[in-house]
N, C-alpha and C positions, 0 to 999 in steps of 0.2 A: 504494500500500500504506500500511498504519500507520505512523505513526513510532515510532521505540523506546519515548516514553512512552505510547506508546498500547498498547503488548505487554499482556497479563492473563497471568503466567505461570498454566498451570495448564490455559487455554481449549485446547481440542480443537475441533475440524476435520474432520468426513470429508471426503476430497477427490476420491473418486471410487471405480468397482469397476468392477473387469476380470476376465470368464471368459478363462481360458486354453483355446486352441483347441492340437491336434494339429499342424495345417497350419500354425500362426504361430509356434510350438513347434519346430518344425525348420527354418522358413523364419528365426528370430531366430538358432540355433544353429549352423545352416549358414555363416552370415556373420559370427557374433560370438565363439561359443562350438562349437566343430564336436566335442563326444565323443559318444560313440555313445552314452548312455542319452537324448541330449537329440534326437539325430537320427534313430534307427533303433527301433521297439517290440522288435524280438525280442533284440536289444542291453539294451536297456533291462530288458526284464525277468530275462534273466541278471543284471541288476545288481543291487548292494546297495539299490538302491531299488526295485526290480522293476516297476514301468511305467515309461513313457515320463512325463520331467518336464522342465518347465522351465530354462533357465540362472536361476542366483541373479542375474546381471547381466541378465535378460530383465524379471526382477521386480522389479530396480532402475531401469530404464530408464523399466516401468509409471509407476513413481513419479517418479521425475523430469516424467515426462510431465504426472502430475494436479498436480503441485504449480506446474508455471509455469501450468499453465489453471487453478489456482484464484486463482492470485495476478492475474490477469488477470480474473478472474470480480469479485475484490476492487475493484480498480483501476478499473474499468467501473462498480460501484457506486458508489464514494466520488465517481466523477465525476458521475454522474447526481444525487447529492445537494448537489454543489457542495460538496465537500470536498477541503481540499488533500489533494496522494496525495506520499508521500514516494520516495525512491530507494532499492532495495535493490539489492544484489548490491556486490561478489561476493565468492564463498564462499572463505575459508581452510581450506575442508576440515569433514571429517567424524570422527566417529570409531566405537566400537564396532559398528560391521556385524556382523548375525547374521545368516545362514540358518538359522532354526531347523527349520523341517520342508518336506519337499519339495513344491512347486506341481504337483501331477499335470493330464493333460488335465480337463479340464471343471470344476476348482475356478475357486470364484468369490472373490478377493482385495479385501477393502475397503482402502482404504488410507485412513489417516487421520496427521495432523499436530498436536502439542500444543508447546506452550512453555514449556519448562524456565527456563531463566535470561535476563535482559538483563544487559548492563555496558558503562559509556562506556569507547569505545576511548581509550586511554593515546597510542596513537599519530597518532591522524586527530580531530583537533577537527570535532565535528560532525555526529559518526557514531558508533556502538558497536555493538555486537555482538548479536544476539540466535540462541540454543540451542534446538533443538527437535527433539524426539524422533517419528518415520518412521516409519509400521509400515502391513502388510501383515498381514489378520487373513482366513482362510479362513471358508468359509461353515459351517461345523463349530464357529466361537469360536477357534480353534488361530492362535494368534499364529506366524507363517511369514516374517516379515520385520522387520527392525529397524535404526536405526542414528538415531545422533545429529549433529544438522549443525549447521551453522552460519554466519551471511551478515552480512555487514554492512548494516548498519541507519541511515539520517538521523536525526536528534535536533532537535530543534527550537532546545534548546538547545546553545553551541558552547565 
């Protein structure tokens, strides 16, 4: 991956796009998240959301998922160019998570990644922090997932 001086804050990322299916819809929900609008239709549409929808943690997972294969996609380039690749991880956490609207069967979720802030860490000479903002956007425009993370980053300088 980059190293912290190589961040752009600002640059965006799509990192990939997932239709949510019915069958993987109840198979994530069964296992991770079992309430009946995520596992059962006629459940689901007695509910305040009225079809069958996704866990908010199904659509976080999504993302989790594109961002280590993009960072890997990254990693794979920089080496093919004969470019040092730096060490990230790991994470101190996250903060603001939104579900903002609900992932129903057959939406399609882009999910994309931008870079809020760097800062050298106070603590770990070497490394610092880099901030970037997650999101999950329906095929509609309708921004349906969100949250702000955050990982530690190599620095070239110490």
């Amino acid at each position: 991956m980059y190293y912290l001086e190589d961040i752009h804050i600002g640059e965006r990322s799509e990192i990939g796009r997932h239709t949510f299916t019915a069958d993987e819809i109840k198979a994530f929900a069964t296992q991770y998240d079992p309430q009946s609008f995520h596992m059962d239709e006629a459940a689901a549409a007695r509910s305040h959301f009225g079809a069958l929808c996704a866990s908010g943690w199904h659509t976080a997972a999504v993302c989790m998922r594109f961002l280590v294969d993009y960072r890997k996609k990254v990693v794979a380039e920089l080496r093919a160019q004969g470019k040092p690749v730096a060490t990230w991880g790991p994470s101190p956490g996250f903060r603001d998570l939104k579900w903002l609207k609900p992932v129903y069967v057959g939406d399609t979720i882009t999910y994309a990644t931008e870079a809020l802030e760097t800062r050298r860490s106070q603590s770990r000479p070497g490394w610092g922090l880099v901030f970037s903002r997650n999101t999950g956007t329906n095929q509609h425009g309708e921004l349906v997932y969100s949250f702000i993370g955050a990982v530690f980053v190599e620095s070239r300088r110490t």
